[in-house]
Backbone and ligand atoms as CSV (ligand in chain L), in Angstrom:
chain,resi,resn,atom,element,x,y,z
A,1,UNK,N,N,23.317,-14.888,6.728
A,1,UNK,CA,C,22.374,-14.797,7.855
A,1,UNK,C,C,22.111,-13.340,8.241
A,2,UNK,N,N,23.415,-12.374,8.342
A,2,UNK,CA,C,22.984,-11.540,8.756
A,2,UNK,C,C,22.578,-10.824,7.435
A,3,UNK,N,N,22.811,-10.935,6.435
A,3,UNK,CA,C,22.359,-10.192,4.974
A,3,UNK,C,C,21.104,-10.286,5.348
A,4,UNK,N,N,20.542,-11.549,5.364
A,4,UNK,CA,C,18.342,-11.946,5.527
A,4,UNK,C,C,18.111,-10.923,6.585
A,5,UNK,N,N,18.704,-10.864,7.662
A,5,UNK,CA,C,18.284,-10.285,8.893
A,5,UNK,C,C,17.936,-8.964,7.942
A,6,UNK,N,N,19.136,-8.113,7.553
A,6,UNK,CA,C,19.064,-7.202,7.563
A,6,UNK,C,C,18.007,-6.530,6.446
A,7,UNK,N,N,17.787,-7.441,5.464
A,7,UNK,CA,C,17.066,-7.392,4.383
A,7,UNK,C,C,15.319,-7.308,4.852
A,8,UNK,N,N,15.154,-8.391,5.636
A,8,UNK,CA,C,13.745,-8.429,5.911
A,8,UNK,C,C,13.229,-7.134,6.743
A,9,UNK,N,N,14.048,-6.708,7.545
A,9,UNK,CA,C,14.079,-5.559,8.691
A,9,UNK,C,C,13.875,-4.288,8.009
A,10,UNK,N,N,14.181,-4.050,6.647
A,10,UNK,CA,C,14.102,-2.864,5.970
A,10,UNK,C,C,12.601,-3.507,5.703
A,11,UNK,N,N,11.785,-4.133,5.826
A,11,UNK,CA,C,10.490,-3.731,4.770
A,11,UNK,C,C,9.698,-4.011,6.432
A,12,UNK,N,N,9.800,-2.459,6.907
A,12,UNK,CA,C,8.793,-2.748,8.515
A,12,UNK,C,C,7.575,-2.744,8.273
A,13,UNK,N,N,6.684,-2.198,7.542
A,13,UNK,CA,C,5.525,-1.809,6.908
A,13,UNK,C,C,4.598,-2.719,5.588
A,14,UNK,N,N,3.704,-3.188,6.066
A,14,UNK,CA,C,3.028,-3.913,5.263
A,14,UNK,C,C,1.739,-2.918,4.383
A,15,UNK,N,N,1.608,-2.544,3.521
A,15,UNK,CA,C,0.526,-1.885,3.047
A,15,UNK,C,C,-0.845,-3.058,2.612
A,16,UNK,N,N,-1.864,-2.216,3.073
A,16,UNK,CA,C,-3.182,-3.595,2.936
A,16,UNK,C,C,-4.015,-2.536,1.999
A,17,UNK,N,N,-4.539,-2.607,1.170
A,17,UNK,CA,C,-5.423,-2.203,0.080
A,17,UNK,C,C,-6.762,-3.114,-0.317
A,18,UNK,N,N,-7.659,-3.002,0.492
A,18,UNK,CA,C,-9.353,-2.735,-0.276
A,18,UNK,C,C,-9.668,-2.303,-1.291
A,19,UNK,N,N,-8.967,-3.174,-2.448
A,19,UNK,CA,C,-9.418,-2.910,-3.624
A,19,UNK,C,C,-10.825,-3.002,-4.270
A,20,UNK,N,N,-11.715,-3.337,-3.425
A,20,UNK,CA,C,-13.069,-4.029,-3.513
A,20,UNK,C,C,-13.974,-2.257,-3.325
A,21,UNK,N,N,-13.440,-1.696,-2.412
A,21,UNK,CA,C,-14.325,-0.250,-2.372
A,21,UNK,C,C,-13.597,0.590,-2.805
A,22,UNK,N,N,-12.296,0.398,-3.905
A,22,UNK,CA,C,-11.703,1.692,-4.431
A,22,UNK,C,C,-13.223,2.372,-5.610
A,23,UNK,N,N,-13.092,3.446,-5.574
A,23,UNK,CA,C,-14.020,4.351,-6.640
A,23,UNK,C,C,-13.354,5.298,-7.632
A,24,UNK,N,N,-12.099,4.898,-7.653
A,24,UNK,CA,C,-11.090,5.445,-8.949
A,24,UNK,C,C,-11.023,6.914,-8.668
A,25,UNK,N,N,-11.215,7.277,-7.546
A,25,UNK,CA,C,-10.892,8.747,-7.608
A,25,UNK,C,C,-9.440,8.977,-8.074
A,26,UNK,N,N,-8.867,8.855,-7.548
A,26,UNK,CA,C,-6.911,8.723,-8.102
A,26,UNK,C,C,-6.500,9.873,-7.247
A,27,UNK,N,N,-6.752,9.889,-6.140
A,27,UNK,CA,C,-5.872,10.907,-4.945
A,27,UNK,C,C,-4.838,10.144,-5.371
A,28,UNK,N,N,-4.683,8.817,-4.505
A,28,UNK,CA,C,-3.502,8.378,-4.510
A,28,UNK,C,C,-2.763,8.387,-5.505
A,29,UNK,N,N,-3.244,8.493,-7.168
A,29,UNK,CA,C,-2.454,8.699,-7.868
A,29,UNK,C,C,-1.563,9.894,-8.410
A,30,UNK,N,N,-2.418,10.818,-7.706
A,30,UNK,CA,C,-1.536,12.363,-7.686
A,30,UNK,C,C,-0.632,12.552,-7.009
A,31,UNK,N,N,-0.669,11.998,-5.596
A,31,UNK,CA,C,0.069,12.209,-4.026
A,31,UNK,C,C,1.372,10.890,-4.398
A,32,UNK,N,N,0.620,9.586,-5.024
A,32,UNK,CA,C,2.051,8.578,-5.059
A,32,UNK,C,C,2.116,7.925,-6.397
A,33,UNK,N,N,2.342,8.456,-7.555
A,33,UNK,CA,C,2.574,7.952,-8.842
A,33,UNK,C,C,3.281,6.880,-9.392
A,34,UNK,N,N,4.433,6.751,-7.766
A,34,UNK,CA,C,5.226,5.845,-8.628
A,34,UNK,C,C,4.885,4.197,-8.339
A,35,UNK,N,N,3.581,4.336,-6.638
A,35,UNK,CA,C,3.048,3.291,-6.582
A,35,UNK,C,C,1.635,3.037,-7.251
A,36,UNK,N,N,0.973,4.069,-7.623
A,36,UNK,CA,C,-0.648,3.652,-7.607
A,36,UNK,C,C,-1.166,4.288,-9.100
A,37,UNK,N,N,-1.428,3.654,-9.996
A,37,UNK,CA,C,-1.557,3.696,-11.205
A,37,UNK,C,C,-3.630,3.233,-11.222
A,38,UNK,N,N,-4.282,4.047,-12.319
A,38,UNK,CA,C,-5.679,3.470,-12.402
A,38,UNK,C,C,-5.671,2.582,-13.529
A,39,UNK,N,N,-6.162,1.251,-13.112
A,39,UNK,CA,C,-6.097,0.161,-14.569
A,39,UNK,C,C,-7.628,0.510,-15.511
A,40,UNK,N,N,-7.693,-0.763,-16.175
A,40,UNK,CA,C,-8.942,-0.777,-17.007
A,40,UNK,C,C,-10.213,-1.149,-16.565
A,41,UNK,N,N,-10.258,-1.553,-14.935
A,41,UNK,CA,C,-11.258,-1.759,-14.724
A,41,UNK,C,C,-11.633,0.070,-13.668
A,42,UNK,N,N,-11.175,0.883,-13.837
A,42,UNK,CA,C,-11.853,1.769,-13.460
A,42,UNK,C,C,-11.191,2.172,-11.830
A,43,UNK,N,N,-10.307,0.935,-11.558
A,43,UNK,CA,C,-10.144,1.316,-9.877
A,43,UNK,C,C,-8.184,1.273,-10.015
A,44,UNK,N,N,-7.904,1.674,-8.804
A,44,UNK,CA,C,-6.027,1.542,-8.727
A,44,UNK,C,C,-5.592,0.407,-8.370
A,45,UNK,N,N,-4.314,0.205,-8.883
A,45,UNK,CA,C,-3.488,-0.787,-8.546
A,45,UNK,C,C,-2.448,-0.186,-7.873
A,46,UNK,N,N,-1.607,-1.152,-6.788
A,46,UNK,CA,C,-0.729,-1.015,-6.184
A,46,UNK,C,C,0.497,-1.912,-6.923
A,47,UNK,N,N,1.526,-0.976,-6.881
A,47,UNK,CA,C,2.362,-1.746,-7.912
A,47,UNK,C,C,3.249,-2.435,-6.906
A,48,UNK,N,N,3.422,-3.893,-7.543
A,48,UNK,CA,C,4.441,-4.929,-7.319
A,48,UNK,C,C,3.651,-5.433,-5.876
A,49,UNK,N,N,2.287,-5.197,-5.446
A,49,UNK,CA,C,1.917,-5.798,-4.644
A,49,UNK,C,C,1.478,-6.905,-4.959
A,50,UNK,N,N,0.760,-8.149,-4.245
A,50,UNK,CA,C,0.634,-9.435,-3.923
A,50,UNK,C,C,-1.092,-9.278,-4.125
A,51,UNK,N,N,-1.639,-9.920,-5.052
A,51,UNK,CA,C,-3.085,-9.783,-5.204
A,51,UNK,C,C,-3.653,-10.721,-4.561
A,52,UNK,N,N,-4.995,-10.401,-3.794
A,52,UNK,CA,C,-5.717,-11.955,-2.908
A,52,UNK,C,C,-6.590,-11.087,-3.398
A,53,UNK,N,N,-7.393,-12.422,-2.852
A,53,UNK,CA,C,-8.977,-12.545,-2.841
A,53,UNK,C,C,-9.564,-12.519,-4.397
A,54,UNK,N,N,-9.024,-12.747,-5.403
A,54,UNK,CA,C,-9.554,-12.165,-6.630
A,54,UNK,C,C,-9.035,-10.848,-7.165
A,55,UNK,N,N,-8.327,-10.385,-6.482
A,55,UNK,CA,C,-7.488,-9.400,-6.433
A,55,UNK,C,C,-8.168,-7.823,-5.758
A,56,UNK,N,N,-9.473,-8.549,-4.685
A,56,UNK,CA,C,-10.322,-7.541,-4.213
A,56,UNK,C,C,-9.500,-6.865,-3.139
A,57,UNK,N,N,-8.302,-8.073,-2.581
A,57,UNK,CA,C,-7.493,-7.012,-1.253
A,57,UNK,C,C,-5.978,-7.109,-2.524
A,58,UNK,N,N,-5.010,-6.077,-2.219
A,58,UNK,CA,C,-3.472,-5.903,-2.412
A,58,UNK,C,C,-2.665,-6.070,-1.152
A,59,UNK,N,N,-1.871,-6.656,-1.193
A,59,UNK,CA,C,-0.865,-6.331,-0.310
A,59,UNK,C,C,0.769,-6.105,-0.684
A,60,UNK,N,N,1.286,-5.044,0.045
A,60,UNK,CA,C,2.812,-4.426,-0.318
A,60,UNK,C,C,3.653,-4.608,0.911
A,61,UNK,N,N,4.942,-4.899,0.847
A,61,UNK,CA,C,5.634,-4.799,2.145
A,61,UNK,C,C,6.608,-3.339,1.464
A,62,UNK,N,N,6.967,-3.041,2.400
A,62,UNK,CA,C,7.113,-1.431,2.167
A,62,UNK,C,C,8.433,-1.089,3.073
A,63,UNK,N,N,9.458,0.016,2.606
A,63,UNK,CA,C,10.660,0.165,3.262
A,63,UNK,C,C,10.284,1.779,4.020
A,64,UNK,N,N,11.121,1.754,5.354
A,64,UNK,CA,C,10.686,3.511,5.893
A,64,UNK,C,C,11.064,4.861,4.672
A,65,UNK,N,N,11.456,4.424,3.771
A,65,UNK,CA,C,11.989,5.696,3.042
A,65,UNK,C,C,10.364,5.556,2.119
A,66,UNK,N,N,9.414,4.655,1.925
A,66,UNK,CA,C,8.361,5.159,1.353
A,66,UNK,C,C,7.188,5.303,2.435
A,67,UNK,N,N,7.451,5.413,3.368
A,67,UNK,CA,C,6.473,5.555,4.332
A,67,UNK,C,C,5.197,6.738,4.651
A,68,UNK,N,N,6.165,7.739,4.523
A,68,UNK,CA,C,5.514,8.878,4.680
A,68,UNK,C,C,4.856,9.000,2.967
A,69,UNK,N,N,4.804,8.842,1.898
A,69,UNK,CA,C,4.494,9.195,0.500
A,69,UNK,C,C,3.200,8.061,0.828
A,70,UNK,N,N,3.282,6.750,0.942
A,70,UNK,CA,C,2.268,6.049,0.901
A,70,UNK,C,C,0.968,6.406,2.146
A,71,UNK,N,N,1.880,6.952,3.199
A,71,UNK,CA,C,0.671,7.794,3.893
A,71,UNK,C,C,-0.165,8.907,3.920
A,72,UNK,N,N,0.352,9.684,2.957
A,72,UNK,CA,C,0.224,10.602,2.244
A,72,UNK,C,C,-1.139,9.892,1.364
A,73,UNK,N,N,-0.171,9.234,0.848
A,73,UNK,CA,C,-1.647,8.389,-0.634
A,73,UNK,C,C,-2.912,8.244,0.009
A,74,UNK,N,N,-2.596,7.305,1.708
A,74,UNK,CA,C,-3.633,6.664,2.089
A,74,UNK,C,C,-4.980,7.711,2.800
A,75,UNK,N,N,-3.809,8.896,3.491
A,75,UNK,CA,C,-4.607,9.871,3.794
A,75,UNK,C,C,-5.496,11.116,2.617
A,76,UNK,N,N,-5.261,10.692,1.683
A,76,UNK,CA,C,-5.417,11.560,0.284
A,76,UNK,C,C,-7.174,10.649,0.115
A,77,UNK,N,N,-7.023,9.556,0.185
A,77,UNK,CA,C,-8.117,8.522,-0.132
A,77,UNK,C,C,-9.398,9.111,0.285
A,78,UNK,N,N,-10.348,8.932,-0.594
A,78,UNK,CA,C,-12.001,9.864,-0.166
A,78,UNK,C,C,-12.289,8.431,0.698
A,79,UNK,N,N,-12.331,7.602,0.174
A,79,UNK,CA,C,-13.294,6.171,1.214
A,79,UNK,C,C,-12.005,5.343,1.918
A,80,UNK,N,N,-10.978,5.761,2.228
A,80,UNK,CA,C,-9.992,5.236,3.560
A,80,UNK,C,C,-10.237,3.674,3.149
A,81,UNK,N,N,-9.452,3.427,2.030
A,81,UNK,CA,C,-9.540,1.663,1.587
A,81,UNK,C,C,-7.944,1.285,1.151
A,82,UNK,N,N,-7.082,2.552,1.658
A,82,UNK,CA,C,-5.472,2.000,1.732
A,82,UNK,C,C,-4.702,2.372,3.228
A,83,UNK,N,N,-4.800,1.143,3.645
A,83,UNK,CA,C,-4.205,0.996,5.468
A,83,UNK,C,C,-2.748,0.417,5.601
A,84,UNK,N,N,-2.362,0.854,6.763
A,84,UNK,CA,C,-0.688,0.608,6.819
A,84,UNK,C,C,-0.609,0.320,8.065
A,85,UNK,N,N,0.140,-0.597,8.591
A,85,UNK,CA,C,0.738,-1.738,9.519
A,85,UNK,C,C,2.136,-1.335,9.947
A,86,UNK,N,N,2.694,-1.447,11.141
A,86,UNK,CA,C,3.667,-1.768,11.521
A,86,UNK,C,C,3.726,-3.065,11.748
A,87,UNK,N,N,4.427,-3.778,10.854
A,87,UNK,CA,C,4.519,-5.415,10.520
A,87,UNK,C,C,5.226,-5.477,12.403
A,88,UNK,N,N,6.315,-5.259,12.939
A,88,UNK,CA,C,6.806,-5.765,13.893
A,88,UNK,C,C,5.913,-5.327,14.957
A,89,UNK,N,N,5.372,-4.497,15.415
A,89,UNK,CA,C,4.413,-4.166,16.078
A,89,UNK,C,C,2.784,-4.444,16.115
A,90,UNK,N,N,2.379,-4.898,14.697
A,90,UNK,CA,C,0.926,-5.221,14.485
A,90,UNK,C,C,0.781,-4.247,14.382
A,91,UNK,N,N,0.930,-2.499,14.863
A,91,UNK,CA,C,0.045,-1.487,15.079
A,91,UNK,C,C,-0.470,-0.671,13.851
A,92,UNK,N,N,-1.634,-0.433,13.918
A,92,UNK,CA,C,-2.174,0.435,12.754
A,92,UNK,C,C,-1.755,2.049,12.574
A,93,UNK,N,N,-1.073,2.207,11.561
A,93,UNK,CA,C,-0.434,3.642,11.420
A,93,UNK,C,C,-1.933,4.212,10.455
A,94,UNK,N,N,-2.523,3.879,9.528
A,94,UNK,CA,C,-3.727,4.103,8.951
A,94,UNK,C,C,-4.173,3.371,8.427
L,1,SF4,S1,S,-7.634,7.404,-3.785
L,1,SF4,FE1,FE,-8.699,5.633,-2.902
L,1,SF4,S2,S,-10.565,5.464,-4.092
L,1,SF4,FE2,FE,-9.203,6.791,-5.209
L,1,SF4,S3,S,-8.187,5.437,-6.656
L,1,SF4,FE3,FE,-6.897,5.611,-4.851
L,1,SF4,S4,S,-7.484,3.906,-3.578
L,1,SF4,FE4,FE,-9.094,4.160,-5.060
């Protein structure tokens, strides 16, 4: 019980990705390499995230030790189409 507690509590941060208006620039892939790779269709993937919509949105749950690197990525972004959540708060960090 307390293992789950403590397990779920490390991933405070949900990452949401608009994969639908990425334009393959690859900021994010300079700034965060070890998450954001460009596939074959021309745009990035978020690795080990959760694909919807056709895979037009990503979603990542995310621990504070990658926090600042993925904000980094998101703030690197020319068209602002990778946003970050404080899952326990709802609040928008970007
Ligand atoms: S920086 Fe933005 S537009 Fe460029 S590949 Fe990454 S997500 Fe797509």
């Amino acid at each position: 019980m307390i293992q789950k507690n403590e397990i779920s509590e490390k991933k405070h941060y949900k990452v949401s990705f608009d994969r639908v208006g990425c334009i393959g620039a690859a900021a994010c892939v300079a700034v965060a390499p070890k998450f954001w790779q460009i596939v074959s269709d021309g745009k990035a993937d978020l690795a080990g995230a959760k694909k919807l919509k056709n895979n037009e949105v990503q979603e990542l749950e995310l621990d504070e030790q990658d926090l600042q690197v993925m904000k980094e990525a998101a703030e690197a972004c020319p068209v602002t189409v990778i946003h970050i959540e404080d899952k326990k708060t709802g609040k928008k960090i970007i």
